[in-house]
C-alpha positions as CSV (number, residue, x, y, z in Angstrom):
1,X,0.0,0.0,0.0
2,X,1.1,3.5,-0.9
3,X,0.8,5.9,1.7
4,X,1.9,9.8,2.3
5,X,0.5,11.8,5.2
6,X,-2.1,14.3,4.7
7,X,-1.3,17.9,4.6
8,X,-3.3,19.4,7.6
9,X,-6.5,21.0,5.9
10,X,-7.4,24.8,5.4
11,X,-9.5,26.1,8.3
12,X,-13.5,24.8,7.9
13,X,-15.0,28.1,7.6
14,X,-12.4,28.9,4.3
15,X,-13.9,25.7,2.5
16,X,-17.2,26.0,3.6
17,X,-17.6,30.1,2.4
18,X,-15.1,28.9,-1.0
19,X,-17.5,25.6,-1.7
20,X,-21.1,28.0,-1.2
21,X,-19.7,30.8,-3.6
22,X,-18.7,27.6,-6.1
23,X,-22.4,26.1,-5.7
24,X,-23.9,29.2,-6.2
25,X,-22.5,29.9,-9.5
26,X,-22.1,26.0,-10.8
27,X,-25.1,24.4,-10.1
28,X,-28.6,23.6,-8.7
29,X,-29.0,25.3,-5.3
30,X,-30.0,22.6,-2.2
31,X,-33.0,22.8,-1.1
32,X,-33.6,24.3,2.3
33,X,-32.3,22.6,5.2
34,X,-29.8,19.8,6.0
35,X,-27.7,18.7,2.6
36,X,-27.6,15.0,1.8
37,X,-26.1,12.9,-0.9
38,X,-29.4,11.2,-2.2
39,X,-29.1,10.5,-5.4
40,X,-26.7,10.2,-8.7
41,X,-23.6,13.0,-8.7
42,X,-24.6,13.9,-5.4
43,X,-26.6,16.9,-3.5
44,X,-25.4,19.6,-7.0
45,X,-25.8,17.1,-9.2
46,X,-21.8,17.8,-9.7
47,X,-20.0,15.2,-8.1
48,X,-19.5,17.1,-4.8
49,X,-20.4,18.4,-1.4
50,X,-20.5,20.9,0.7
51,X,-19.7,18.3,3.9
52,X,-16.0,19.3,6.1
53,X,-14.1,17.6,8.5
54,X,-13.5,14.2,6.1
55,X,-10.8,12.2,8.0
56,X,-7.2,12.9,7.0
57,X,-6.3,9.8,6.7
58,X,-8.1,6.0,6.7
59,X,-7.7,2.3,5.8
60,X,-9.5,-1.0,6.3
61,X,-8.7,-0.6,10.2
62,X,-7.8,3.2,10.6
63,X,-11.1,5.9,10.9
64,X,-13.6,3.0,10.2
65,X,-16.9,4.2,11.8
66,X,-18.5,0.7,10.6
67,X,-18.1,-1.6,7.5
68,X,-21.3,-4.2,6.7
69,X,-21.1,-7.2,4.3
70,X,-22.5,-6.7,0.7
71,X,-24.4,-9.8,-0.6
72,X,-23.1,-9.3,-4.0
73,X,-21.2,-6.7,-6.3
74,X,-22.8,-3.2,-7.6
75,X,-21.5,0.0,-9.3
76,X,-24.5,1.7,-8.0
77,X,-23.6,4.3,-5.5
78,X,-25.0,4.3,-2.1
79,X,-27.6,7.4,-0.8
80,X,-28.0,9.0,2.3
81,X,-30.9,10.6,3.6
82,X,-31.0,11.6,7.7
83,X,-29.8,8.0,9.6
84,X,-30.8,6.0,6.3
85,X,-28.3,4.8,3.8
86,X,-30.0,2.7,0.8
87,X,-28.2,1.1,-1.8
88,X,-28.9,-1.5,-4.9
89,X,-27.1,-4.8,-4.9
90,X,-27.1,-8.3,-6.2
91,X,-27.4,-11.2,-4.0
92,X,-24.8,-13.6,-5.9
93,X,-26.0,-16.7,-3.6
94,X,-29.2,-16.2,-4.4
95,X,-29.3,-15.1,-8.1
96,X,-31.7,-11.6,-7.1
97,X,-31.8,-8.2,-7.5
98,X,-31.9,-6.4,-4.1
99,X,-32.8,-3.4,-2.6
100,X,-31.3,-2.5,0.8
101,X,-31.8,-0.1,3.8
102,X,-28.5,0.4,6.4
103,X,-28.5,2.1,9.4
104,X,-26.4,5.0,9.3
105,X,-25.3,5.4,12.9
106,X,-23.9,1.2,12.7
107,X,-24.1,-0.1,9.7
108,X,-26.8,-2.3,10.4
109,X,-29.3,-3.8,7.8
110,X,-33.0,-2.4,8.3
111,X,-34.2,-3.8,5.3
112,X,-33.9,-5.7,2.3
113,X,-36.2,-6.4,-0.9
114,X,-36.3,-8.5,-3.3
115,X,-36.5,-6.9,-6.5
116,X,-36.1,-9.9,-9.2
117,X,-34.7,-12.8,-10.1
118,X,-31.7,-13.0,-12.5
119,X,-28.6,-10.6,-12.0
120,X,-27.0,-10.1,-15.5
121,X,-27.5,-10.6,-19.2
122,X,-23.4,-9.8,-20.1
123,X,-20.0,-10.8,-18.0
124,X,-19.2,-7.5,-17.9
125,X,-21.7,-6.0,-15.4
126,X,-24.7,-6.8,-13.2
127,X,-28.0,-5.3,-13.9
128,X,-27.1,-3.4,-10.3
129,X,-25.4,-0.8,-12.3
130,X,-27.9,2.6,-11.4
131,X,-27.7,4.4,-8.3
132,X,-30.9,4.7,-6.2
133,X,-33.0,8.3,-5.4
134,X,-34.9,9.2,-2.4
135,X,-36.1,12.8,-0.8
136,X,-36.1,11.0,2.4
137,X,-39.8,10.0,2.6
138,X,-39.4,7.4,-0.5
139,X,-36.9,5.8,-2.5
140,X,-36.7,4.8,-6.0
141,X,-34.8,2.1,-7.0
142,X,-34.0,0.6,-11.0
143,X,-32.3,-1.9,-12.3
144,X,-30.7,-2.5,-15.7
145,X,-33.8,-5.4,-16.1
146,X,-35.9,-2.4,-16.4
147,X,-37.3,-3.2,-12.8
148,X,-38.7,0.2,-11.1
149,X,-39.5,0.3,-7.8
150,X,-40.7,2.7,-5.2
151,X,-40.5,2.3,-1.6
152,X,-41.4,4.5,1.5
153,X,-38.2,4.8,3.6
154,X,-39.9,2.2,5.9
155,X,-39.5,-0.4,3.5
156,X,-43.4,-0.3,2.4
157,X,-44.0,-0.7,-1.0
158,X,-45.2,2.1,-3.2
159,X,-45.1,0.8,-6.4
160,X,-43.3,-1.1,-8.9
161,X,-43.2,-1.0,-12.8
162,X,-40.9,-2.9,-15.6
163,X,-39.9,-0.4,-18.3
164,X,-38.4,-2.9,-20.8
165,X,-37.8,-4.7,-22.8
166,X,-34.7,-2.2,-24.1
167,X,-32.7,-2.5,-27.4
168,X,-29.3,-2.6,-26.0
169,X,-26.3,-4.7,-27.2
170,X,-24.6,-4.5,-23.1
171,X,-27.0,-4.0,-20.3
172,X,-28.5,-1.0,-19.8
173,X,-27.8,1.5,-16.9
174,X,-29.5,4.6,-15.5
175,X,-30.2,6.4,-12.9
176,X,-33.7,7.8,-12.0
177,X,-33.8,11.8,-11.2
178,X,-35.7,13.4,-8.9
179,X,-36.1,16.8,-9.3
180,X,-39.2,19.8,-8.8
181,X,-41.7,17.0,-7.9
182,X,-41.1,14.7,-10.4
183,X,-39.5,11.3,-10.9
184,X,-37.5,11.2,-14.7
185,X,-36.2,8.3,-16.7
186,X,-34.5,8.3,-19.7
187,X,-33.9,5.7,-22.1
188,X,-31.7,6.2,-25.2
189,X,-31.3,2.7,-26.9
190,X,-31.2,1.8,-30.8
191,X,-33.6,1.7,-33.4
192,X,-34.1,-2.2,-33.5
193,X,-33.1,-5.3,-31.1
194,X,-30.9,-7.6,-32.1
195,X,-26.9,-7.4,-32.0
196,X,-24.9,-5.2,-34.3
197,X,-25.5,-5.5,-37.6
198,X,-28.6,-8.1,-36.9
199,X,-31.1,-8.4,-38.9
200,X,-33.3,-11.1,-37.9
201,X,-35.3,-9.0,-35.0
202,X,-34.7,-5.7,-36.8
203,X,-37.9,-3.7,-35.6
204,X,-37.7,0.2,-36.7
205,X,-40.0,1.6,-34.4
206,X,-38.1,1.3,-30.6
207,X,-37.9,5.3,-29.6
208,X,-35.3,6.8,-27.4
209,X,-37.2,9.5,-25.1
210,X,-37.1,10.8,-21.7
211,X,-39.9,10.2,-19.2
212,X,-41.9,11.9,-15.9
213,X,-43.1,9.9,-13.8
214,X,-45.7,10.7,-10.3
215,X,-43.2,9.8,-7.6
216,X,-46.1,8.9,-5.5
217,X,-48.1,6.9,-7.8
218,X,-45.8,5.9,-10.6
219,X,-48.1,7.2,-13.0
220,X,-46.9,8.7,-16.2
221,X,-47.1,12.5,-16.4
222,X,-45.4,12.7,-20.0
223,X,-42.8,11.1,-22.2
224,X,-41.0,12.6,-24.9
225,X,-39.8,10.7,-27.7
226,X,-35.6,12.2,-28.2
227,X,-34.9,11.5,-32.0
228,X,-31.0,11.0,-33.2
229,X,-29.6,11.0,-36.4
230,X,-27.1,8.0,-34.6
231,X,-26.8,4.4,-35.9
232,X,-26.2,0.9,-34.1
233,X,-24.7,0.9,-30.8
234,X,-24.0,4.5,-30.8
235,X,-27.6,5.2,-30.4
236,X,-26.9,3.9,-27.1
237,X,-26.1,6.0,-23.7
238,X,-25.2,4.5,-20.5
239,X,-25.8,8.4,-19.1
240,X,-28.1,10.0,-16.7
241,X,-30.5,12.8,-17.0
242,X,-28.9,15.8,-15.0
243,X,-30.9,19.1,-14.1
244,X,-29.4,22.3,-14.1
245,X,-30.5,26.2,-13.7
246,X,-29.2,29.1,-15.6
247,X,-30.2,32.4,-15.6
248,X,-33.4,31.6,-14.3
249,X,-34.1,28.9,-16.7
250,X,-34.4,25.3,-15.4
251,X,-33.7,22.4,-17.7
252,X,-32.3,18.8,-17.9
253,X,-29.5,17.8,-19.5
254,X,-29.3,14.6,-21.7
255,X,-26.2,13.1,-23.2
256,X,-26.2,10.4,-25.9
257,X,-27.3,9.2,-29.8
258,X,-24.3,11.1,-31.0
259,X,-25.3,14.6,-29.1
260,X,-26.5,16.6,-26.4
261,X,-29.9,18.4,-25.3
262,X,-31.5,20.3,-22.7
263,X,-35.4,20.2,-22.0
264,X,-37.9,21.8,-20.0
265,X,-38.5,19.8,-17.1
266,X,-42.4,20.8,-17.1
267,X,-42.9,18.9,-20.6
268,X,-39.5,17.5,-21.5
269,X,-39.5,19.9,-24.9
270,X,-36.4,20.4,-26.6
271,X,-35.0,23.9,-25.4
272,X,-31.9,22.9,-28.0
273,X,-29.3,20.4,-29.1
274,X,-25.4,20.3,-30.3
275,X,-23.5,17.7,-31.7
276,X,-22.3,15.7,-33.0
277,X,-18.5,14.3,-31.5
278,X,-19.6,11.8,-34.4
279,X,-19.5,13.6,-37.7
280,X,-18.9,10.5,-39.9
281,X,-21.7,8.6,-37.6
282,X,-19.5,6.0,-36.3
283,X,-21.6,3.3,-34.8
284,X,-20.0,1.8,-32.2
285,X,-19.7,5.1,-30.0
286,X,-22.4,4.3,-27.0
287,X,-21.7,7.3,-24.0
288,X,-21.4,6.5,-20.6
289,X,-20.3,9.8,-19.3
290,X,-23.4,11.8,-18.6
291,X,-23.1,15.6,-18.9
292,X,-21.9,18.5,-16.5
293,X,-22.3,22.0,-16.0
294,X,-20.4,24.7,-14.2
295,X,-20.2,28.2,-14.1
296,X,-22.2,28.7,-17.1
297,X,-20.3,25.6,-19.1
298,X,-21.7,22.3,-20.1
299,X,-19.7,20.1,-20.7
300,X,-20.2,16.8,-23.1
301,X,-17.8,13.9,-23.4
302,X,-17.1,12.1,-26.5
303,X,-16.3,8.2,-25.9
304,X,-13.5,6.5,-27.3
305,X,-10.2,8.7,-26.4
306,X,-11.9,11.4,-28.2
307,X,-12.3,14.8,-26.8
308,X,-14.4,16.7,-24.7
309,X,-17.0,19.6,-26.0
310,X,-17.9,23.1,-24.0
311,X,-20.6,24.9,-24.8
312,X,-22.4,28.0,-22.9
313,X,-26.0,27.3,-20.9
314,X,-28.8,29.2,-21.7
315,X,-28.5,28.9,-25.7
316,X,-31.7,27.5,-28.0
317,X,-32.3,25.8,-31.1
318,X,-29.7,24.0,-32.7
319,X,-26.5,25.0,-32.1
320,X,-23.7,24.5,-34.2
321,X,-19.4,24.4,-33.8
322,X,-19.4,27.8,-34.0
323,X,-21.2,27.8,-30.4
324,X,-18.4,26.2,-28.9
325,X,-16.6,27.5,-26.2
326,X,-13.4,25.1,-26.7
327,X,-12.8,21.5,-27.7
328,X,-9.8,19.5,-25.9
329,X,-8.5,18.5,-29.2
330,X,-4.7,19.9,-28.0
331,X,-4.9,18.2,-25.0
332,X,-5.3,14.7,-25.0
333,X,-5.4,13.9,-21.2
334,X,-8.9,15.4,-21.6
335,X,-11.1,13.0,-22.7
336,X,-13.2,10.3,-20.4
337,X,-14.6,7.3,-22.0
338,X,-16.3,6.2,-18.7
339,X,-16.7,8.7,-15.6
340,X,-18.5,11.8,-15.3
341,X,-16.7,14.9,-14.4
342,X,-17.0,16.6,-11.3
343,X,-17.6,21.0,-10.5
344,X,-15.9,22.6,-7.6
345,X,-14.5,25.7,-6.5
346,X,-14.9,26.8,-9.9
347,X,-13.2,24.1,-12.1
348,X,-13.7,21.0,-13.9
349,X,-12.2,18.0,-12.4
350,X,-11.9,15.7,-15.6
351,X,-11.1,12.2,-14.6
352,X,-9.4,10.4,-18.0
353,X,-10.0,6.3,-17.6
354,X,-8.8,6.1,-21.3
355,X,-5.5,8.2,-20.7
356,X,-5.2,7.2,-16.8
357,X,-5.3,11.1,-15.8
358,X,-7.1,13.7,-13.5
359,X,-7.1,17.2,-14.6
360,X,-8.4,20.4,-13.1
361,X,-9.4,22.4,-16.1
362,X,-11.1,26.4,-16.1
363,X,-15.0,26.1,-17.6
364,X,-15.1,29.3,-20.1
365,X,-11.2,28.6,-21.5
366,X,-10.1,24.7,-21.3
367,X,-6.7,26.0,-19.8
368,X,-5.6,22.6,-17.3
369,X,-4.5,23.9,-14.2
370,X,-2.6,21.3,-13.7
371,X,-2.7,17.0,-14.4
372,X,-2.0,14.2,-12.9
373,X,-1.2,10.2,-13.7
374,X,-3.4,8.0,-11.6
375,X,-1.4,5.6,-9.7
376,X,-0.6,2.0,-10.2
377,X,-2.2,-0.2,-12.9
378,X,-5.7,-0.7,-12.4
379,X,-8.1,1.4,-14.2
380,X,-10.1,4.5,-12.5
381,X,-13.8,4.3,-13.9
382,X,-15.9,5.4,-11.5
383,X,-16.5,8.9,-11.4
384,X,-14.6,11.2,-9.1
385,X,-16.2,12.8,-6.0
386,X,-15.2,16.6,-4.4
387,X,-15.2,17.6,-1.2
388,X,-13.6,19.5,1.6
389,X,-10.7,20.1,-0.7
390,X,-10.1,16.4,-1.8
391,X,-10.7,14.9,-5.3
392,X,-11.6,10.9,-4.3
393,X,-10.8,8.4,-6.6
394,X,-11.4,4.7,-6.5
395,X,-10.2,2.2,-9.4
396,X,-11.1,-1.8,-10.5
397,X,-9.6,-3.3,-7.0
398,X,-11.3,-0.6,-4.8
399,X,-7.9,1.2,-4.0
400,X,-9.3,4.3,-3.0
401,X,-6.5,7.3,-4.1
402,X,-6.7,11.3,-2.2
403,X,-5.6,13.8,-4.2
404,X,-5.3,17.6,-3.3
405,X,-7.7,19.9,-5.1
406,X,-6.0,22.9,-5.4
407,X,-2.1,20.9,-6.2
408,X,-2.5,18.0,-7.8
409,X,-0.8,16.2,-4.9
410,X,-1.6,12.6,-4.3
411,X,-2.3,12.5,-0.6
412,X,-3.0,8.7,-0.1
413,X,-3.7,5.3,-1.5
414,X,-5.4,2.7,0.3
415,X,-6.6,-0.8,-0.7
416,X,-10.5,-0.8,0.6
417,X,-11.5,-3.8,-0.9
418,X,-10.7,-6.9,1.3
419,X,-11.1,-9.8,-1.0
420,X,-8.5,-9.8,-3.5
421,X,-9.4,-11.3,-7.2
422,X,-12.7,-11.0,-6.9
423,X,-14.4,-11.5,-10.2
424,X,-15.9,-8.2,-10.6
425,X,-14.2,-4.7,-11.2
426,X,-14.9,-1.9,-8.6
427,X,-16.9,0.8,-10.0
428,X,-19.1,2.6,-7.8
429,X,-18.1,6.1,-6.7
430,X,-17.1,7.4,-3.1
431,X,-19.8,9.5,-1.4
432,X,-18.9,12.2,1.1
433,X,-21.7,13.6,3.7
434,X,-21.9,15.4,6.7
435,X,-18.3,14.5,7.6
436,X,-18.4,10.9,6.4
437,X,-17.1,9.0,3.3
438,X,-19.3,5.5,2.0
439,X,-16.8,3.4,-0.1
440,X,-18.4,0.8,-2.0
441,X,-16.7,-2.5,-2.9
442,X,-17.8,-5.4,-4.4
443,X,-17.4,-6.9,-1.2
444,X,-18.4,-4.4,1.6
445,X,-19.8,-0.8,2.3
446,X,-17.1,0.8,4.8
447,X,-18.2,4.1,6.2
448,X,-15.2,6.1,7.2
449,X,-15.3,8.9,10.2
450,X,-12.6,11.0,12.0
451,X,-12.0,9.1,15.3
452,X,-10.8,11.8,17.2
């Protein structure tokens, strides 16, 4: 294990004023009250939190507040709401999808679901892929099967609703949004089922579209059909619908089918679309990056070692290359096939899986304030979390690496994964709330706490 000793941190009051004036020009405002991380990218929506006093230093016995068992592996990201923490899971024993309710004083299991039976359609993921939302009276869980299920906190069921079958080659992952009172889905898939190039279940009339659901009821409020000029697997996303405000304006952003869109959360309409990072319509370019916004910037990964896009918030219609702000063509440590960026204190943190980099880049000119190699030789693919000064990392064998914000600096390495060669790579993100980290492995849920 690699180790260095934390720098002692800046006072709290100097990151909690810097994170608020960040939040306040990068993203969604919390709502009133205490700030959890309760659903996908956190309490912004960015990748990060407003939470201080994160331990300086931790391992598999140093800081540990509590670690509990996992029955199975998941890249889905656990959620906090008050002394709740609920997370989706695979029981590997028992061949089921799971959804599961910890205590978040001890670690202790207050329930546990059964969702469905059957846990994967591919080797190279579980259909426990999306990460579960809840506004701390219900939760809302899916599952790459299509399973959607609503729960109140308790454990009582809501309801439940299958929104398959999908037209995907690899199984499908998303994660539900809730946002102004309503529950979204989105589903960008191809054009027919069938593998690549298949034509024996060809069906031409599967639509991509995003959908509003009654979080109380599961009812349908609308669904808009999101058309693409995309082919094959390219017409594929593995992204998740992200809102954002701008100048008064309120939208969602969707990332996928060879471009990018905002839409009016009221009625999903089209407010307006760029791309494409695809001009000769490649079709083996599905996304799994979904998009971020910051100080006016959205950004918009390309997949493949290609670069990333910037264009200003607030635009309509169809934009076109002139509307770009910059394009990371020059630098080619910018470019993320797999994890979503992160906002804070200003900047971009752009974590590279395809280059094995971090970057800390300026919204409105690209400049890199500085980059970074990711240690060792496993790859980084879930998406990096930012908080109380710290960029957290964790790659395929759930080392969990610390680097400095503001430097660059790799503070610590650690190895949080306590069954080595376990079949499936480690892909869920870290979480950081009120003062706490939740590190998912394929083989536990650690929650890590200052001691002292």
């Amino acid at each position: 294990m690699y180790r260095a000793s934390l720098r002692s941190k800046r006072p709290a009051f100097v990151s909690v004023i810097a994170v608020a004036v960040a939040l306040a020009i990068g993203h969604v405002r919390p709502a009133a009250g205490e700030e959890f991380w309760s659903q996908f990218r956190g309490p912004h929506f960015n990748g990060t939190s407003s939470t201080t006093g994160l331990p300086e230093s931790f391992s598999q016995t140093e800081n540990v507040k509590w670690s509990a068992e996992m029955p199975g592996p998941s890249a889905a990201v656990p959620v906090v709401h008050g002394d709740q923490v609920f997370i989706s899971s695979v029981d590997k024993k028992r061949e089921k999808l799971v959804a599961l309710c910890l205590n978040r004083t001890d670690g202790k299991l207050v329930w546990s679901r059964d969702i469905a039976d059957g846990i994967r359609k591919d080797t190279r993921s579980t259909y426990s892929a999306p990460t579960p939302a809840t506004d701390g009276e219900s939760v809302y869980f899916f599952f790459g099967n299509g399973d959607l299920a609503a729960f109140e906190v308790d454990g009582t069921p809501m309801w439940r609703k299958n929104l398959g079958p999908f037209a995907f080659g690899w199984t499908f992952s998303t994660s539900p949004l809730l946002y102004d009172g309503r529950l979204y889905m989105q589903v960008l898939q191809r054009d027919y089922r069938g593998g690549r190039g298949s034509d024996s279940e060809r069906v031409v009339e599967i639509d991509s579209y995003l959908l509003a659901l009654d979080p109380q009821t599961g009812e349908e409020l609308w669904r808009h059909v999101r058309p693409s000029d995309a082919v094959e697997e390219s017409l594929e996303a593995f992204t998740s619908p992200v809102p954002i405000e701008h100048d008064g304006r309120a939208e969602i952003l969707i990332a996928g089918g060879d471009a990018i869109t905002g839409h009016d959360p009221t009625n999903g309409e089209e407010l307006w679309r760029w791309g494409t990072w695809n001009p000769r319509r490649i079709p083996h370019w599905r996304l799994v990056p979904s998009p971020i916004y910051g100080d006016g910037v959205v950004l918009a990964c390309a997949p493949k070692k290609e670069p990333i896009f910037a264009l200003p918030a607030g635009k309509s219609g169809r934009l076109t290359d002139d509307d770009l702000l910059w394009i990371s063509e020059d630098t080619r440590e910018l470019s993320s096939d797999v994890p979503t960026p992160a906002f804070y204190d200003g900047d971009f943190f752009i974590l590279s899986d395809v280059q094995k980099a971090l970057s800390r880049v300026r919204p409105k000119s690209g400049e890199v304030v500085w980059t970074i190699r990711t240690p060792g030789r496993s790859k980084y693919e879930a998406s990096p979390t930012v908080a109380d000064g710290n960029v957290y990392l964790i790659n395929f064998l759930g080392e969990v690496t610390v680097v400095d914000a503001k430097s660059g600096e790799i503070l610590l390495t650690t190895p949080m994964e306590p069954v080595s060669g376990t079949e499936d790579q480690v892909r869920s993100s870290v979480v950081a709330d009120s003062g706490e980290l939740l590190i998912r492995t394929n083989t536990r849920l650690w929650c890590i706490a200052d001691s002292q």
